[in-house]
C-alpha positions in Angstrom: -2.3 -44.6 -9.6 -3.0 -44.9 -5.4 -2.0 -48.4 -4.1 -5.6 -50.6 -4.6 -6.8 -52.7 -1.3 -6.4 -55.9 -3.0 -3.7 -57.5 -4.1 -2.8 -59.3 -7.4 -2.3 -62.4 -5.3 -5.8 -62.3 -4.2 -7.3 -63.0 -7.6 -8.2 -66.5 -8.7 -5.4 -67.3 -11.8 -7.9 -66.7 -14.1 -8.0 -63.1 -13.0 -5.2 -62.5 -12.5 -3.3 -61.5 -15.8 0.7 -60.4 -13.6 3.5 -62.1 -16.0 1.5 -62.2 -18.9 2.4 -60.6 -22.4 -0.3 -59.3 -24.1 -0.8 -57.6 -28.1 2.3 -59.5 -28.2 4.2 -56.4 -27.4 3.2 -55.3 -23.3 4.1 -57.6 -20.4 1.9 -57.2 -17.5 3.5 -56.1 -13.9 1.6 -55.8 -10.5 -1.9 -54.7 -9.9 -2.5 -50.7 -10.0 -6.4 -50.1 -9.6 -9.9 -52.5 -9.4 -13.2 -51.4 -10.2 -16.5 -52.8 -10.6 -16.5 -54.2 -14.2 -12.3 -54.3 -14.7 -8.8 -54.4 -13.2 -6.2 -51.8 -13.9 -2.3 -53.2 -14.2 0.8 -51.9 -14.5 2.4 -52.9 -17.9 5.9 -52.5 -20.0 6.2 -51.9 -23.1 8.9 -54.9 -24.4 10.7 -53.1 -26.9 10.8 -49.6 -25.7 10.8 -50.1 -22.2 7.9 -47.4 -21.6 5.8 -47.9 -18.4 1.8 -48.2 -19.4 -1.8 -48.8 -17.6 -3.4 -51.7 -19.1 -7.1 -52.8 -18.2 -8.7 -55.2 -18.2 -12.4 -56.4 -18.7 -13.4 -58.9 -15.1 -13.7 -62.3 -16.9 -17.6 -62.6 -16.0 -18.4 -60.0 -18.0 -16.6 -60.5 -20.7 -19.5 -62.6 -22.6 -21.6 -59.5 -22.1 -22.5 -57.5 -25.0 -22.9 -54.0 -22.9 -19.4 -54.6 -21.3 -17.9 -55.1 -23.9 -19.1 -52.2 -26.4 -18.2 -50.0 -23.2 -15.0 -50.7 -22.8 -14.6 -50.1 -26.5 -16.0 -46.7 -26.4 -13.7 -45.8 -23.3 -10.9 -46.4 -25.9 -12.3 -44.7 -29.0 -14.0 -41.4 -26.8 -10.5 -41.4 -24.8 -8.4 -41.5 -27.7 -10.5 -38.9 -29.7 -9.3 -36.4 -27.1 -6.8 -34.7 -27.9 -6.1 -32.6 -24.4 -3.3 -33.3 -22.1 -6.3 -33.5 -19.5 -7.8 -36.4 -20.7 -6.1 -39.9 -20.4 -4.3 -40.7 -23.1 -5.0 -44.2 -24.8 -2.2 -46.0 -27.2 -4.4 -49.4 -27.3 -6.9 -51.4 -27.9 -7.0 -55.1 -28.4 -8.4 -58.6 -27.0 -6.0 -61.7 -25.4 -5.9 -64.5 -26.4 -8.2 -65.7 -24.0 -11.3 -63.2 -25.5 -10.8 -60.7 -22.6 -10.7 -56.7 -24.3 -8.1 -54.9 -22.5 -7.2 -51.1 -23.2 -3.9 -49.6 -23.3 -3.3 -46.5 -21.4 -0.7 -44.0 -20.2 0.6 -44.8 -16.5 -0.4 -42.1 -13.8 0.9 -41.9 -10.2 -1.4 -39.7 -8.0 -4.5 -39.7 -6.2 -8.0 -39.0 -7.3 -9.9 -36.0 -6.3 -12.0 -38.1 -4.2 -9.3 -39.7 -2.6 -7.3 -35.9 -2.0 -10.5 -34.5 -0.3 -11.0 -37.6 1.9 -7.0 -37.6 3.0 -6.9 -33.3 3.2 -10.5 -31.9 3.3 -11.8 -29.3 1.4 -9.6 -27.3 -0.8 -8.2 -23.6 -0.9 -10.7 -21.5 -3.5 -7.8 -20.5 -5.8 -6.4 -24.8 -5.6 -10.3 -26.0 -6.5 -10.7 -22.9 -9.5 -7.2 -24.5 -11.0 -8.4 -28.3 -10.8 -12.1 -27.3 -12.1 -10.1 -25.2 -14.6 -8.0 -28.0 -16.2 -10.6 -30.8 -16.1 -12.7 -28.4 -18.1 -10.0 -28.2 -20.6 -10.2 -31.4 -21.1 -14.2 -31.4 -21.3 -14.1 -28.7 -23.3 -12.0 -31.0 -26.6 -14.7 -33.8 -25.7 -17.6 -31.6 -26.1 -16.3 -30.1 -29.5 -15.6 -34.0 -30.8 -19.2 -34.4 -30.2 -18.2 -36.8 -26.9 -20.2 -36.2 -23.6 -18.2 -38.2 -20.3 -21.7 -38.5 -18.4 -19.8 -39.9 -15.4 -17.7 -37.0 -14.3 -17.4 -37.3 -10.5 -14.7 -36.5 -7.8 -13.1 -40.3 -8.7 -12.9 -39.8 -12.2 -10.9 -36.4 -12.1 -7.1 -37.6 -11.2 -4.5 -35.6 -10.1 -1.3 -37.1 -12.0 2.1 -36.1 -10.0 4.1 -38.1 -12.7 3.0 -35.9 -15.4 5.2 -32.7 -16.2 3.0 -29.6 -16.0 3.3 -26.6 -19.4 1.1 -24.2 -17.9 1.1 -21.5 -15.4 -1.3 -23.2 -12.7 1.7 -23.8 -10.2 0.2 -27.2 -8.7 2.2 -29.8 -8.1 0.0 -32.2 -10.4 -1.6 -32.3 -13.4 -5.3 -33.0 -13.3 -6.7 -35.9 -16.1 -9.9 -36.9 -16.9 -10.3 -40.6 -17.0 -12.8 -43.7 -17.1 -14.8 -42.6 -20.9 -16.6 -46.0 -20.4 -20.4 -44.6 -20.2 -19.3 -42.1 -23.0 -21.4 -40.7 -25.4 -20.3 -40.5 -28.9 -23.2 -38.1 -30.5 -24.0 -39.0 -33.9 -21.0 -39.5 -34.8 -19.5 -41.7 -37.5 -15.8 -42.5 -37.8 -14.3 -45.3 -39.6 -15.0 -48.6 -37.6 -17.4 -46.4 -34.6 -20.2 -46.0 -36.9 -23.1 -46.9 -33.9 -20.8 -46.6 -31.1 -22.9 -44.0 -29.5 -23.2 -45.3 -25.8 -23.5 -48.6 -23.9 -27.7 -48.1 -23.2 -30.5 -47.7 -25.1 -32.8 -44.7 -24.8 -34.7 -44.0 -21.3 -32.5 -45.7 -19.1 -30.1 -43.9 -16.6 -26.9 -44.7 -16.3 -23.9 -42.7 -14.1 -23.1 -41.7 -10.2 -26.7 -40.5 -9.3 -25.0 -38.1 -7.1 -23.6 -36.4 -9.7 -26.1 -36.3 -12.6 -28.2 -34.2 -13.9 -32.3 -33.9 -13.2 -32.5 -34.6 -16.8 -30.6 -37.7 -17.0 -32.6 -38.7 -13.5 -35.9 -38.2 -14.4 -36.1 -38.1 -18.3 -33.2 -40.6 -19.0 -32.8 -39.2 -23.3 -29.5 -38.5 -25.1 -27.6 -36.3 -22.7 -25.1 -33.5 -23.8 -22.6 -31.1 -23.2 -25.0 -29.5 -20.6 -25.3 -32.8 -18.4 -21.4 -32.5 -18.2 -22.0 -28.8 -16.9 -24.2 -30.0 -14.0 -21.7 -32.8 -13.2 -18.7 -30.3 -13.4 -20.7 -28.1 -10.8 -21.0 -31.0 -8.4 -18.0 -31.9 -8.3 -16.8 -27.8 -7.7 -19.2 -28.4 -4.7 -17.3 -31.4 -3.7 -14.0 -29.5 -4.1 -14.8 -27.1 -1.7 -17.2 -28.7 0.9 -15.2 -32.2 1.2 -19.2 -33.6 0.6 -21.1 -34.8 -1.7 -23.6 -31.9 -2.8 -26.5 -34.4 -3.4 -26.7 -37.5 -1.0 -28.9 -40.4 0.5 -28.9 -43.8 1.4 -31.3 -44.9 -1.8 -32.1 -43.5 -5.1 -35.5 -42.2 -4.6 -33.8 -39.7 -1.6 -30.9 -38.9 -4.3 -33.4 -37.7 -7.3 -35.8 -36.1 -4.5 -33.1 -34.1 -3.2 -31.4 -33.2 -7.1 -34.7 -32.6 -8.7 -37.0 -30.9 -6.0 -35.4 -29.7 -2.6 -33.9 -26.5 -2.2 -29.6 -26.5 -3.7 -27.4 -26.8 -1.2 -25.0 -23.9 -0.3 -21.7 -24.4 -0.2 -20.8 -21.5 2.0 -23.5 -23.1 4.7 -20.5 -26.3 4.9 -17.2 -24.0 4.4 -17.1 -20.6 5.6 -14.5 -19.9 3.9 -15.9 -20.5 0.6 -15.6 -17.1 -1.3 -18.4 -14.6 -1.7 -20.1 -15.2 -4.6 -19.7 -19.0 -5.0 -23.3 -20.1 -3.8 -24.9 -18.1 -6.8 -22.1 -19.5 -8.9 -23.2 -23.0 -8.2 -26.7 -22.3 -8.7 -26.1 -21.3 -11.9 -23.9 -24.4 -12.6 -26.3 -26.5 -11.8 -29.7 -24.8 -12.4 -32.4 -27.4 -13.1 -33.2 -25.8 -16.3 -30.4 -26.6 -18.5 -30.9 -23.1 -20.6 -30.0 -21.1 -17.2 -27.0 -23.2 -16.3 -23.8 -21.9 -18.1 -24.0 -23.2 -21.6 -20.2 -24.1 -21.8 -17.8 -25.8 -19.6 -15.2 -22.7 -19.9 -17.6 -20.5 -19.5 -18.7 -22.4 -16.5 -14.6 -22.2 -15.6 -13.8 -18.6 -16.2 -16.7 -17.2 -14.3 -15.3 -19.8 -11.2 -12.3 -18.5 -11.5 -12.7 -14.5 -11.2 -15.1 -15.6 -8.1 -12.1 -17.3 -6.7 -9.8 -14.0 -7.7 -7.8 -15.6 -10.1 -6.7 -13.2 -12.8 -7.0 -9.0 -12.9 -10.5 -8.9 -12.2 -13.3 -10.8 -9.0 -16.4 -10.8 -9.9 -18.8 -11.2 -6.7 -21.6 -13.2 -8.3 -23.8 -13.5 -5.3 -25.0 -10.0 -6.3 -25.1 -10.0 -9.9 -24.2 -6.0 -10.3 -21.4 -5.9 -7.9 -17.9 -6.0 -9.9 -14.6 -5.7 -8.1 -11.3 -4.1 -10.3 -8.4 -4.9 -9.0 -6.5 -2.1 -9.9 -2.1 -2.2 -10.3 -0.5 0.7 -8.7 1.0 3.2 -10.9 4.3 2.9 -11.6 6.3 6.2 -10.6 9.0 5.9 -13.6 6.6 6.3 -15.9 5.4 9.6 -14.4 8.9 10.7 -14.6 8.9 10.4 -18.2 6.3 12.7 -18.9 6.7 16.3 -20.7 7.0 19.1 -18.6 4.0 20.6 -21.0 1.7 18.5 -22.5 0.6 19.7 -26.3 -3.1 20.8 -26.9 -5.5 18.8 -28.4 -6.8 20.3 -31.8 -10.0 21.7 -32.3 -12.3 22.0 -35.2 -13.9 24.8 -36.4 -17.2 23.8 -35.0 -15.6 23.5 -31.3 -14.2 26.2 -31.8 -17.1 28.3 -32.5 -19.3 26.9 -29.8 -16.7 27.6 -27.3 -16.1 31.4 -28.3 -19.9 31.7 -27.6 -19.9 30.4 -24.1 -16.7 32.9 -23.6 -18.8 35.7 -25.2 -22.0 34.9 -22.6 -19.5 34.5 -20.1 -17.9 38.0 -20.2 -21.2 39.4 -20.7 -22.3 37.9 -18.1 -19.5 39.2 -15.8 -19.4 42.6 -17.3 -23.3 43.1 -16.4 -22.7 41.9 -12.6 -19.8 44.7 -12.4 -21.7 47.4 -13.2 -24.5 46.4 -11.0 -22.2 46.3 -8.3 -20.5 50.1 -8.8 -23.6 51.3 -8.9 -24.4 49.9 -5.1 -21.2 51.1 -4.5 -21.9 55.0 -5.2 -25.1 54.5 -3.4 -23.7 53.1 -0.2 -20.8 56.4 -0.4 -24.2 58.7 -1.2 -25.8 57.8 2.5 -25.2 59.5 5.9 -23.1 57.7 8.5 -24.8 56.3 11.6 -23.1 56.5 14.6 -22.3 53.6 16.9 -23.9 53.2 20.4 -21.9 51.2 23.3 -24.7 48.7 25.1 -23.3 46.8 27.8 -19.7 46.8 26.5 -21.2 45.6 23.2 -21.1 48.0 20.1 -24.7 47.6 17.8 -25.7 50.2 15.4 -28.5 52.5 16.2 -31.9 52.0 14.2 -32.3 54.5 11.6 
């Protein structure tokens, strides 16, 4: 992970968990990451010497109920993942001093957020790819009945320690991470029976920037469709270096997500490509039924906007459809037969067609005879002689 603003030395000792062994099997290194509610460290596995992320709970909220069933569900929603773009939990277990502390794999890298704020915004076919993997990952929470309900620019890592298996050529890997505010929908594993979110009904909880008019303004169960809207943002983000929906308070965040008029990209980056301002409408269309109703569809149709694959679909204008056609290849014209054979052809093709022959030489022998018979008359009629006007030669009137 990026090198945090505070140091480990900067903690008071009982925050400050450097040196430490903990589950009796990880000793604790230097400080990796710092949020709101925990501390990220870098830890060592004692026995097999493997390098892992351990985090930990802030002591003053470690007597809190809500803290503490969150960071449980970041480990059970992160471990029931199985996607190499979601962060990968191996642990889960409490010190001896009562703090919760989850066991992690190590990433080196940037965030999303951090990557747009250090290079601006992102070539189309770079942003399709990252929007393309975190959607992978997305895509094994929503079918293990898990929504994120957080996804935001921070929360999408690009990993540079992780090798890549697939065909994106990018010199990282992008992982979803921070499952805290996760929603675990109705389900019931051994041990998670209830574990289906840190707040009760009608409250909202996320990065208002990024979340849906639903969870805004109604504040129920959110689902796979909230994730959509979040995805979209963060596309906007990817390609704008901005935050689609902002303002200085919350009341000027929901105004501008639930009632103004969507931003378009292409207004910020020129160079956005056609077609991507009606592909964000659609991502995030205030009526969850209009937006795309899964995260790869969502992905796909961003990538043939961006021209990835054999076919760029212009969405801005829904009929217009672009083939991107591969030149023929002249060998294979060489291997063609000199004569190609004749199809077959039934008896009742074969009886239409000798009809439209018959009508056809019919048809021909009819116009022949009329025209012999002009013929005879035109030999039948007297010749008129020429008469020289001016140089010109005109026929003289009969």
């Amino acid at each position: 992970m990026s090198q945090p603003e505070t140091a480990a030395a900067d903690f008071p000792p009982e925050e400050s968990f450097e040196g430490q062994i903990v589950g009796g099997k990880y000793k604790v290194g230097r400080l990796v990451g710092s949020g709101g509610m925990g501390t990220v460290w870098l830890g060592q596995h004692m026995h097999l010497g493997t390098r892992v992320a351990i985090k930990f709970i802030r002591p003053q909220f470690a007597e809190r109920a809500d803290a503490r069933r969150r960071f449980e569900i970041e480990a059970r929603a992160a471990a029931s993942v199985d996607s190499k773009h979601a962060v990968k939990v191996y642990d889960y277990g409490v010190t001896d001093a009562g703090l919760p502390f989850i066991v992690m794999e190590y990433l080196e890298g940037e965030s999303l957020s951090e990557a747009l704020i250090r290079r601006g915004p992102f070539p189309a076919d770079e942003a399709a790819k990252v929007i393309r993997q975190a959607s992978r990952a997305l895509s094994k929470a929503h079918a293990a009945s898990i929504v994120h309900r957080d996804l935001k620019p921070d929360n999408i890592f690009l990993a540079t320690n992780v090798d890549a298996d697939d065909n994106d050529a990018l010199p990282y890997v992008v992982k979803v991470v921070d499952f805290g505010i996760a929603k675990m929908l109705d389900v019931e594993r051994e041990g998670a029976k209830g574990l289906k979110g840190p707040t009760q009904e009608g409250s909202v909880i996320g990065t208002p920037n990024f979340m849906s008019p639903e969870q805004l303004t109604v504040g129920g169960t959110p689902g796979p469709l909230t994730d959509v809207w979040s995805l979209g943002a963060c596309t906007f983000a990817a390609f704008t270096a901005r935050i689609p929906f902002e303002g200085e308070v919350l009341g000027d965040i929901v105004l501008k997500v639930c009632v103004e008029p969507l931003p378009q990209p292409s207004k910020l980056n020129p160079d956005a490509p056609e077609g991507l301002d009606a592909w964000f409408f659609r991502a995030c269309h205030r009526d969850p039924t209009k937006r795309f109703q899964t995260v790869e569809e969502m992905s796909d149709s961003l990538a043939k906007v961006c021209g990835l694959g054999a076919v760029k679909v212009a969405t801005k204008e829904e009929d217009r459809v672009q083939y991107a056609l591969k030149p023929v290849d002249a060998s294979l014209v060489d291997e063609l037969p000199d004569e190609l054979p004749s199809p077959g052809m039934n008896a009742k093709t074969a009886l239409l067609a000798g009809i439209i022959v018959g009508v056809t030489l019919m048809v021909g022998l009819v116009g022949f005879l009329a025209w012999r018979e002009k013929q005879a008359a035109d030999e039948a009629a007297p010749e008129t002689p020429a008469i020289v006007d001016g140089g010109h030669a005109t026929s003289a009137p009969r």
